[in-house]
MIFI-867556 format. One record per residue (C-alpha): x, y, z; residue in one letter. Coordinates in steps of 0.02 Angstrom, whole numbers, plus 50000, padded with zeros to 5 digits. Layout:
BEGIN
XYZA...
//
This chain:
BEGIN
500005000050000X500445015549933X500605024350113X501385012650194X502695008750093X503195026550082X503365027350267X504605019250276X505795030450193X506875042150264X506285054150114X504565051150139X504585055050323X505125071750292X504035074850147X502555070850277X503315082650411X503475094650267X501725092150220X500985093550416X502105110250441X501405118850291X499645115850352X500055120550524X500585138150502X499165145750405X498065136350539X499355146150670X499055162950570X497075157150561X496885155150755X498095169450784X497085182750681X495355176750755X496235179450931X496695195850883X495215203050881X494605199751057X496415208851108X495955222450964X494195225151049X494995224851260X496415239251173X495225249251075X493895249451212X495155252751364X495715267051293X493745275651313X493405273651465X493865261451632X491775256251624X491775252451432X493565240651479X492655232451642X490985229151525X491885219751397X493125210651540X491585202251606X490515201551448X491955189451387X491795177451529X490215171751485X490565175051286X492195167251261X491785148651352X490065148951238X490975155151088X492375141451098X490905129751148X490115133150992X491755131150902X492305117350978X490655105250939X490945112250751X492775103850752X491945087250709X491815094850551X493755094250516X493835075550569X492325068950477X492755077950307X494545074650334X494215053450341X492895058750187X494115065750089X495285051350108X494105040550076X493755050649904X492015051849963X491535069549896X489765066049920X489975062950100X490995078350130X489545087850043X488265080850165X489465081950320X489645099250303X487835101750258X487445092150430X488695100750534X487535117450465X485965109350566X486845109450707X487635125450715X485885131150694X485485121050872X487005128850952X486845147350897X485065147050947X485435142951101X487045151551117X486015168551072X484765165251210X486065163751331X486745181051277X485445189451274X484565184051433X486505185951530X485675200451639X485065185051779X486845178151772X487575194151811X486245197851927X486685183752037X488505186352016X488455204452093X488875213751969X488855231851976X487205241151893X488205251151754X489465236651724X488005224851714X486705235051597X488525237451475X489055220151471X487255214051427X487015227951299X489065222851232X488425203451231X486675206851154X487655214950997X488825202250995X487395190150986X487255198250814X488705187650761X488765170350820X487665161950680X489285173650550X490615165550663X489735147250673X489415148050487X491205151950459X492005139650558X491145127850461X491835132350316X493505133250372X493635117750446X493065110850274X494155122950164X495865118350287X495185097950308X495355097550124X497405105150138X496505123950064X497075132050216X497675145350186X496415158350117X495685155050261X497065163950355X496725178150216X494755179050267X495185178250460X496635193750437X495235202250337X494025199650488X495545206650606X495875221050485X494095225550462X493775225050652X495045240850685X494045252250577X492285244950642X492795246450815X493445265150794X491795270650698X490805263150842X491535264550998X492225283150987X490785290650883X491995292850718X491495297050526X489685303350599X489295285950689X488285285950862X489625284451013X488985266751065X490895261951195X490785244251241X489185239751127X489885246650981X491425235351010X490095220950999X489215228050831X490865228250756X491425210550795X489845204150735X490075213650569X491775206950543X491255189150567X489695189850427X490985196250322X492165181550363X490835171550333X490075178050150X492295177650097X492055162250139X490565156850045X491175168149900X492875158549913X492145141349937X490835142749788X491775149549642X493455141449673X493795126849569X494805119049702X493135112849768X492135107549591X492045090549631X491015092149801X489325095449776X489105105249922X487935119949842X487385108449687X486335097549806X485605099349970X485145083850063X484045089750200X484345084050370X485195065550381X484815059550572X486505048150549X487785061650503X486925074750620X487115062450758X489065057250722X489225076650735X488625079550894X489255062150946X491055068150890X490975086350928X490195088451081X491655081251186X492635092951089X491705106351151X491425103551316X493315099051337X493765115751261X492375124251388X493195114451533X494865121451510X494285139051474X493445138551650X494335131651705X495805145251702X494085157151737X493965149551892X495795149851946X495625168851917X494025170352036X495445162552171X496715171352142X495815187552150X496045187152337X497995191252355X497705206052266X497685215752117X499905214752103X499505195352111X497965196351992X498835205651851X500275194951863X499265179351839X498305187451705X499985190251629X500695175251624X499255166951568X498825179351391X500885176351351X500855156951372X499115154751292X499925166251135X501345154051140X500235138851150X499455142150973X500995132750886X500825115650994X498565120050972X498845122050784X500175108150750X498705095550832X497395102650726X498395099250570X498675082450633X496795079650644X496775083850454X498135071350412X497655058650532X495955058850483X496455058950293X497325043950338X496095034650423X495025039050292X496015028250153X496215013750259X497975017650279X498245015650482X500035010450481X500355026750400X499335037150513X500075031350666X501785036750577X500965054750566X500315054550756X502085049150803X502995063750690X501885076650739X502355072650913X503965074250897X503845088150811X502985096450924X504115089751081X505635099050987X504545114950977X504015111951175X505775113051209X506215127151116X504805137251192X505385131951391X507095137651360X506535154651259X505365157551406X506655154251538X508025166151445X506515178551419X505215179251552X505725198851627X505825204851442X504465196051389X503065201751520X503885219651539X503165221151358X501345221851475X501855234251621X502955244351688X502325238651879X503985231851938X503325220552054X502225213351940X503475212451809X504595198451936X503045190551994X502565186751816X504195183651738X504265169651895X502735163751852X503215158251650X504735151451725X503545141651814X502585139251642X504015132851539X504025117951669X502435111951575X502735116351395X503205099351353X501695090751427X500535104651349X501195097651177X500905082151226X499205083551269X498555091851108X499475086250984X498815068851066X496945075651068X497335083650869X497875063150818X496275054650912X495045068550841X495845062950670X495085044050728X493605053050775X493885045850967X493445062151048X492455055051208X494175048251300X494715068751270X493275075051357X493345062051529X495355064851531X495175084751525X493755084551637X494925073851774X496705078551747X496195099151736X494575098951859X495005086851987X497155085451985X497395104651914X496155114252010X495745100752173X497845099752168X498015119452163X496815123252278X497525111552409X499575119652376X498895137152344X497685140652514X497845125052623X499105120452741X499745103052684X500465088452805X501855079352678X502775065752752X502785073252919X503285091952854X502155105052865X501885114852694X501085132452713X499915137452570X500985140452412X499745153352340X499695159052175X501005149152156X500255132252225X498935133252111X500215136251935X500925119352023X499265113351993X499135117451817X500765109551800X500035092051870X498455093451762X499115096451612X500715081651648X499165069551702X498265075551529X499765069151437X500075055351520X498395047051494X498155055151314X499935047851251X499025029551333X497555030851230X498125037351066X499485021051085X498115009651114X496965017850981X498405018650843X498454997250876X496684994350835X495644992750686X494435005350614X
//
């Protein structure tokens, strides 16, 4: 078999690696650009007023878990158009993506009711009266654009599943671009629009994701790349089977992604009480090692391509010689971001503040982070390989335990209780007892992900 055979040449393997990277990095630029915007929107609001930068802060902590919710579920679409397309079923792709439409209709419906009903959440979490009327105002115009953003991840999980990644990184820097403009029109009052802060920041996003979305249609329905998939030629209504291996597949996905964003939601909530020095050091540490986790996050979701591709074709032998490569790969680049963050951490995080004792708390604190870099790759290029099999349930039980029960339970215990260790007395680590934590979940993630994907690469499909 064609695959297999080629695997086992030295040329081969590095015209595969070659093959993974070039997908990666317009996935990289892709995830980078759509990031961007939620930075663009905190920078361009901040600069208004203290209440516009306050409405949006806790606006995104109910937006961002539902948005990556949303997003999440819709990953299935990569893997099940990805094992389609090796499979040279274009039919099936068609009718995958047209399924994975149904239920983005379920979850934006949904997602949009939470938004705009957020006012009894907020309510019973205390929040001030002019915070709380802005952040429900910023999150009812964001509502605006979920169904845009849904619709578009669709697409681009179909567009990059099929190796056409990289105008999608085009459409997403035109959503970033797009979003500067938007957000100065709105927010300040510019070019003879209403002043509108904080809800104007929300108007714009949603504008910039329906025109992600109709570049996307435009792209996907006149380029030739895509003639033979009848994806707009023929609709098949809804198919009970497909929309079920959907939600089957992407729900773990999603609620896995919405455990770890919480989760690091929640650590925040805890942290909050050594102070605001503490607080913005966390907060910190966290936005630089979350940029820096893209590369590992992207190199997995290009292995869900490739693995699934593989599958796909039949050709397992050959797609456990991808899962293995890509995490390699990514081990290298694990170790080459610990040792940049260790050489880097003050000049890195005094790129955020001038507050000099936030600056050493921080720059301790990604010291402390490039402890876990390697298991980080570990654990997603591992989750990018068994999406790629389509064996997303394992993902969801392992990040539920390792982050919820050893990363939180474990940091709560180091960060605020006294601990009795073989006789010895440990005080309550604080913040850092509970990055110790994170350091345990994310090693017990990658242990038990590494487990599966070895036992899942040895079975048949």
């Amino acid at each position: 078999m064609k695959y297999q055979s080629d695997a086992t040449s030295k040329e081969a393997w590095w015209i595969s690696l070659q093959s993974l990277l070039q997908l990666a990095w317009p996935i990289l630029g892709a995830q980078v650009a759509q990031t961007g915007m939620s930075v663009v929107d905190t920078l361009m609001a901040g600069r208004l007023s203290a209440l516009d930068l306050a409405a949006i802060s806790v606006g995104s902590s109910l937006w961002m878990p539902l948005f990556l919710f949303v997003i999440g579920t819709l990953l299935a679409t990569t893997a099940l158009v990805a094992q389609a397309q090796g499979a040279r079923q274009y039919g099936l792709i068609a009718a995958s993506v047209q399924q994975a439409l149904w239920v983005a209709i379920l979850l934006t419906v949904l997602g949009v009711w939470v938004l705009t009903h957020s006012e009894v959440l907020f309510l019973a979490m205390q929040v001030e009266t002019e915070i709380r009327r802005l952040s429900v105002a910023y999150l009812q115009a964001l509502a605006w654009g979920l169904p845009a953003v849904a619709g578009f991840q669709i697409l681009r999980s179909y567009c990059e599943a099929l190796g056409h990644a990289r105008p999608m990184l085009l459409i997403a820097l035109c959503g970033l671009l797009l979003n500067i403009p938007a957000n100065y029109a709105l927010i300040y009052g510019a070019w003879g629009f209403p002043q509108l802060g904080a809800v104007g920041c929300g108007y714009a996003t949603a504008l910039s994701f329906w025109v992600m979305l109709l570049l996307a249609l435009a792209y996907t329905g006149r380029s030739q790349s895509f003639a033979m998939i009848p994806l707009y030629r023929k609709f098949t209504g809804w198919v009970p089977a497909i929309f079920k291996e959907i939600l089957v597949v992407g729900l773990p996905i999603g609620v896995a992604i919405f455990a770890e964003v919480s989760l690091f939601a929640v650590i925040a909530l805890f942290i909050a009480r050594f102070g605001e020095t503490v607080l913005a050091a966390h907060q910190i540490a966290i936005n630089l090692t979350s940029l820096l986790f893209m590369l590992p996050l992207s190199l997995g979701m290009a292995l869900t391509i490739r693995v699934g591709n593989a599958v796909g074709a039949h050709q397992l032998e050959y797609a456990a010689s991808l899962a293995t490569r890509g995490i390699w790969t990514a081990l290298v680049i694990a170790c080459m971001m610990a040792i940049s963050m260790l050489l880097a951490a003050t000049t890195l995080v005094s790129l955020y503040t001038e507050n000099t004792q936030v600056i050493q708390l921080a720059a301790t604190l990604v010291s402390i982070a490039a402890a876990y870099q390697i298991s980080d790759a570990l654990q997603v290029t591992c989750a990018g390989a068994l999406r790629g099999y389509k064996d997303t349930r394992v993902i969801m039980w392992v990040t539920l335990f390792a982050y919820w029960i050893v990363g939180l339970g474990g940091g709560y215990t180091l960060g605020l209780l006294e601990v009795d260790l073989l006789g010895l007395t440990v005080p309550p680590l604080g913040v850092y007892g509970f990055w110790y934590g994170l350091i345990a979940g994310l090693t017990c993630a990658a242990a038990l992900l590494v487990w599966r994907l070895r036992y899942r690469m040895q079975q048949p499909i």
